[in-house]
C-alpha positions as CSV (number, residue, x, y, z in Angstrom):
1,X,-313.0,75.1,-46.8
2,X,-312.8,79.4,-46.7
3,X,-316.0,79.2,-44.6
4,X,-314.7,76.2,-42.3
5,X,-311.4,78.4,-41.8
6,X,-313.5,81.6,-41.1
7,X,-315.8,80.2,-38.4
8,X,-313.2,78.0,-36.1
9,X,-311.8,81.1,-36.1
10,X,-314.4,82.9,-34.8
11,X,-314.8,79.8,-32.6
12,X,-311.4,80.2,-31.2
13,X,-311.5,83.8,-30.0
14,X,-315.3,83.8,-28.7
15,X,-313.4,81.3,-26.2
16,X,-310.3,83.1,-26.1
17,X,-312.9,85.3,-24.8
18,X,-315.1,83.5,-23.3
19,X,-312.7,81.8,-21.0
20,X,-309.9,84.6,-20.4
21,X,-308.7,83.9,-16.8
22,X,-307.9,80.3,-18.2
23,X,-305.9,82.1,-21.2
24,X,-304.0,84.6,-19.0
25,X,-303.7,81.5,-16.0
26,X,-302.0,79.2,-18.5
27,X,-299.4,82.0,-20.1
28,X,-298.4,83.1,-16.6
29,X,-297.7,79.7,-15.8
30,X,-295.6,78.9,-18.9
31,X,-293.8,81.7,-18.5
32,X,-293.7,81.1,-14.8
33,X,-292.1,77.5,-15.7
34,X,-289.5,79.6,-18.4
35,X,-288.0,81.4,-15.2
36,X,-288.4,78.6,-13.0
37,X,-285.9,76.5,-15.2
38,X,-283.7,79.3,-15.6
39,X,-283.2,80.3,-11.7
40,X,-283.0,76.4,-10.6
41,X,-280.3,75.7,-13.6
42,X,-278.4,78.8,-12.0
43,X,-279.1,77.4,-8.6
44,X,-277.3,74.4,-9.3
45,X,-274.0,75.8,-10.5
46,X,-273.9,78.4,-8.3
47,X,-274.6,81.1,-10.9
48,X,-271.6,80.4,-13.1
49,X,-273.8,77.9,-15.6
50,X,-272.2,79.2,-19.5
51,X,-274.6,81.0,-21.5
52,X,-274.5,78.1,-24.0
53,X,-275.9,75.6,-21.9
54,X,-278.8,77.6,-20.4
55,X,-279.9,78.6,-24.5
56,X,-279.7,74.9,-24.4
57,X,-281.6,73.5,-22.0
58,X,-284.4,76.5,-22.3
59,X,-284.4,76.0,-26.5
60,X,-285.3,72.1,-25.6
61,X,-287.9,73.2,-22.7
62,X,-289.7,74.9,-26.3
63,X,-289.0,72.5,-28.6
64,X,-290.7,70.0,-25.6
65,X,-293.7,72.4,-25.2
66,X,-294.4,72.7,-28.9
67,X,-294.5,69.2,-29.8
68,X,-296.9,68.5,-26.8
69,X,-299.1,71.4,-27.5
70,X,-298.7,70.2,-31.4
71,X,-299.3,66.4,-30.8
72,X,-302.4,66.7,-28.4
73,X,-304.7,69.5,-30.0
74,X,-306.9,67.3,-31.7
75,X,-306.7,64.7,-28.9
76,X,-307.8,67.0,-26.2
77,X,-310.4,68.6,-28.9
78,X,-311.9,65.4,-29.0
79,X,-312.4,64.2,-25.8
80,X,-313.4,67.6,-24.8
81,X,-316.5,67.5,-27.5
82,X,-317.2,64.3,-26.1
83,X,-317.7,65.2,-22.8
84,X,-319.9,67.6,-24.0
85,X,-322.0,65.4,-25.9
86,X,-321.4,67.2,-29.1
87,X,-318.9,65.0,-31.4
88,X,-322.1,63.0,-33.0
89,X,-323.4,66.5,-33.9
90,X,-320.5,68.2,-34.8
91,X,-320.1,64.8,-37.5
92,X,-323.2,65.3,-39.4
93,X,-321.1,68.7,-40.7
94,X,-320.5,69.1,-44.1
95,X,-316.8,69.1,-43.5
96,X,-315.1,65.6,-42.6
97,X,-314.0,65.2,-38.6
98,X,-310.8,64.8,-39.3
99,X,-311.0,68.4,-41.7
100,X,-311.8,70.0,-38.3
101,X,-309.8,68.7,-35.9
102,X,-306.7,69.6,-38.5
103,X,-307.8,73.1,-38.5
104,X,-308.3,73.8,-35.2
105,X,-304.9,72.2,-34.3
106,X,-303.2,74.7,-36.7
107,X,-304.5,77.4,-35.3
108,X,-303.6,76.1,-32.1
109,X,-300.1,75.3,-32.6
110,X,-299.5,78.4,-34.7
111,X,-301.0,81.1,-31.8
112,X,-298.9,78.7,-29.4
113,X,-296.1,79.2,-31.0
114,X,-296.3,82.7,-31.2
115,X,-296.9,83.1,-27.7
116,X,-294.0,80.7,-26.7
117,X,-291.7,83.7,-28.9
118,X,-293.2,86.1,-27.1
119,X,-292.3,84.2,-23.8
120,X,-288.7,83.8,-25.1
121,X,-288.8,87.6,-25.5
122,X,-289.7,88.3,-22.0
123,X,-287.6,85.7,-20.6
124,X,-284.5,87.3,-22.6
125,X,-285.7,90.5,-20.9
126,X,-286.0,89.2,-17.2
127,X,-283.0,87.5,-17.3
128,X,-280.5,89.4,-19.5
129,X,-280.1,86.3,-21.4
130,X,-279.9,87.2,-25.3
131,X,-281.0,83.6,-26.9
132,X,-278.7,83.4,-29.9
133,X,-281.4,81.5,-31.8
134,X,-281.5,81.6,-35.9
135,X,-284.7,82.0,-36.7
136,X,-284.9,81.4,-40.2
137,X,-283.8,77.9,-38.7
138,X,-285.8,77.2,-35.8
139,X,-289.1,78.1,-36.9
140,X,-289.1,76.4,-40.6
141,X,-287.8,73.5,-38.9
142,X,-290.6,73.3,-36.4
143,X,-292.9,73.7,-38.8
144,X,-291.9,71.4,-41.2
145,X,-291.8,68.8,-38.4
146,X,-295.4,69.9,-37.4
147,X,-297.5,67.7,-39.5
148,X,-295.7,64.3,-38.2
149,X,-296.6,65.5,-34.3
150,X,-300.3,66.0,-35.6
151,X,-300.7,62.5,-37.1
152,X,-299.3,61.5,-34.2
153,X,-302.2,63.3,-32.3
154,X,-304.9,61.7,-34.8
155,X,-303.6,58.4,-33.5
156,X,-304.6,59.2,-29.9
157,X,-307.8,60.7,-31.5
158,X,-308.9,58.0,-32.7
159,X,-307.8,55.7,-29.5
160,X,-310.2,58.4,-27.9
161,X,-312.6,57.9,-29.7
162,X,-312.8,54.6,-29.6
163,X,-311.9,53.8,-25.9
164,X,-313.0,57.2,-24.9
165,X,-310.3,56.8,-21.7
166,X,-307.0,57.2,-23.5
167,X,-305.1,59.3,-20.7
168,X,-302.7,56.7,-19.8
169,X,-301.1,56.9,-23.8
170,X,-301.2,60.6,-23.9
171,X,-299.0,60.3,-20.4
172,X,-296.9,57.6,-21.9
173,X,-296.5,59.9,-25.2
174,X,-295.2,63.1,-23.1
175,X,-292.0,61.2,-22.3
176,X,-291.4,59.8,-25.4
177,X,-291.0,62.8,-26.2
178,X,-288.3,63.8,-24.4
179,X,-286.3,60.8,-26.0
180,X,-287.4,61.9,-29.7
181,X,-286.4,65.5,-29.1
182,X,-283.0,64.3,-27.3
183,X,-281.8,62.3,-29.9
184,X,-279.2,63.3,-32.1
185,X,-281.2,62.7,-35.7
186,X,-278.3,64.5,-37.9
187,X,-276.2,63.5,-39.4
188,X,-279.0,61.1,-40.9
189,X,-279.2,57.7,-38.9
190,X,-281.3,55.5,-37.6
191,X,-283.0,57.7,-35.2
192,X,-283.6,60.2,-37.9
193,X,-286.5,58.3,-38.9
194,X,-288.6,58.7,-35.9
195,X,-291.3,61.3,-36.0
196,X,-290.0,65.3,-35.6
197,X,-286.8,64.1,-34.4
198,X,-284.8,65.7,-37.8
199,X,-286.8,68.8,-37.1
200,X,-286.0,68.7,-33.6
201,X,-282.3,68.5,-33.8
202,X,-282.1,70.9,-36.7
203,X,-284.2,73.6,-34.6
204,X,-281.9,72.6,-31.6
205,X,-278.8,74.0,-33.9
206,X,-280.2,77.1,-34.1
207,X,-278.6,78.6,-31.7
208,X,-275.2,77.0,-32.9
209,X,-275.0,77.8,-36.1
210,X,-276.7,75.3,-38.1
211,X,-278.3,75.3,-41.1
212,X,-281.3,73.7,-42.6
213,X,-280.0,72.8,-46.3
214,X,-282.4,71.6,-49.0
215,X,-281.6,67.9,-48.3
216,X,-282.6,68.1,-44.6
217,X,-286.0,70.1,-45.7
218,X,-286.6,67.5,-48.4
219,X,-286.2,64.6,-45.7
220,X,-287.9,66.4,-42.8
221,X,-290.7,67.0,-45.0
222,X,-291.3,63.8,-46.3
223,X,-291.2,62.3,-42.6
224,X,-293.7,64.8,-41.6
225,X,-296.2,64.1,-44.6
226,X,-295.4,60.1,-44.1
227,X,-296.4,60.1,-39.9
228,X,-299.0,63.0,-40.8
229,X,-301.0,60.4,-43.4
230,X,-300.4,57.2,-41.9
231,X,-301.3,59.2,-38.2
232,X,-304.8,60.2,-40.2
233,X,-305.7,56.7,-41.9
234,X,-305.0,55.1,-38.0
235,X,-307.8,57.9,-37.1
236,X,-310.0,57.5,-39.9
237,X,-310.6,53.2,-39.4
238,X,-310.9,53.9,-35.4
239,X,-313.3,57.0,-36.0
240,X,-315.6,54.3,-38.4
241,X,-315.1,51.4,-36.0
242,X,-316.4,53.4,-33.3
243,X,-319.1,54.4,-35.7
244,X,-320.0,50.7,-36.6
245,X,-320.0,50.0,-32.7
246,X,-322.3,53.1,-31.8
247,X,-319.7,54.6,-29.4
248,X,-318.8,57.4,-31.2
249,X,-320.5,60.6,-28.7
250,X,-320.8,59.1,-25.9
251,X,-318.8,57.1,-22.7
């Protein structure tokens, strides 16, 4: 497990590396989207938009980005090793697929995440907007909602796998998660039981003064673990059928 952790890391920075104009390309361009949202938001109200409602919309802009960065790791890790022609090798590994995929989307979502703080940071600076945002709120809460957004992504694995075209779900996924993240999940209610939408609205009160009690960690953290399991058992039956069909490497 050690040596797994040790070597996808040393994976992720030889093409950190390897591929730095894309690296530098994509964090210009989210922070690029950061100011866009900002200026056009002012745009609209003539410059007189409160404070509030800019932390707002920008803190859901985030929340948005993680939980597509979160969801699609091991998706786009996937179909990316089978274009290459490299997901039958990389399964005769000692370590399970699905052991892989999990760690690489970890380290994905955790060096996104502290680049998306970093981006908050300059955007604060650029803009003179201080983000009132508790962070010993929003970034437990994210995490603790992380697992259910990573089942989620095993699903459209697996659909990968299997179907190796499974762009038209990931497309339908993005805007479901707008509605997942805009719901209002506390206090508990229906809605609260959908995947990361407890986390969501909890890291959305962040910058209002909300708290994340014992009861809400409890709950989010027992919807994450449920969508996280059930996400890798839906992976784990498509990743055999596809097996069982000899599809598994190749379109």
């Amino acid at each position: 497990m050690l040596n797994l952790f040790t070597n996808e890391i040393r994976l992720q920075f030889f093409l950190l590396k390897r591929y730095w104009f894309e690296t530098v390309a994509s964090s210009v361009l989210l922070i690029g989207l950061f100011l866009g949202l900002y200026f056009i938001i002012s745009a609209m109200n003539d410059g007189t938009s409160d404070a509030s409602d800019l932390e707002t919309l920008i803190i859901g802009f985030v929340i948005w980005v993680f939980a597509n960065a979160s969801y699609s790791s091991a998706s786009k890790d996937i179909v990316e090793e089978i274009r290459q022609n490299t997901l039958e090798r990389l399964s005769l590994s000692p370590s399970p697929l699905w052991m892989i995929f999990l760690l690489r989307a970890i380290w994905n979502i955790i060096s996104g995440l502290a680049f998306l703080i970093f981006a908050l940071t300059a955007l604060s600076y650029i803009t003179n907007i201080q983000l009132q945002i508790d962070w010993t709120v929003f970034l437990p809460s994210l995490l603790l909602g992380m697992p259910s957004l990573i089942g989620l992504g095993f699903v459209i694995a697996g659909f990968s796998v299997l179907f190796k075209k499974a762009q038209s779900i990931q497309g339908v996924i993005y805007f479901v998660l707008i509605g997942v993240i805009s719901v209002t999940a506390l206090p508990l209610n229906p809605a609260s039981i959908l995947p990361f939408a407890t986390a969501a609205t909890t890291a959305k009160s962040s910058i209002s003064g909300g708290l994340l009690d014992l009861n809400t960690v409890i709950f989010i953290s027992l919807n994450s673990i449920l969508y996280f399991f059930l996400g890798l058992i839906i992976f784990k039956k498509l990743l055999n059928k596809s097996r069982h069909e000899g599809v598994l490497g190749h379109y």
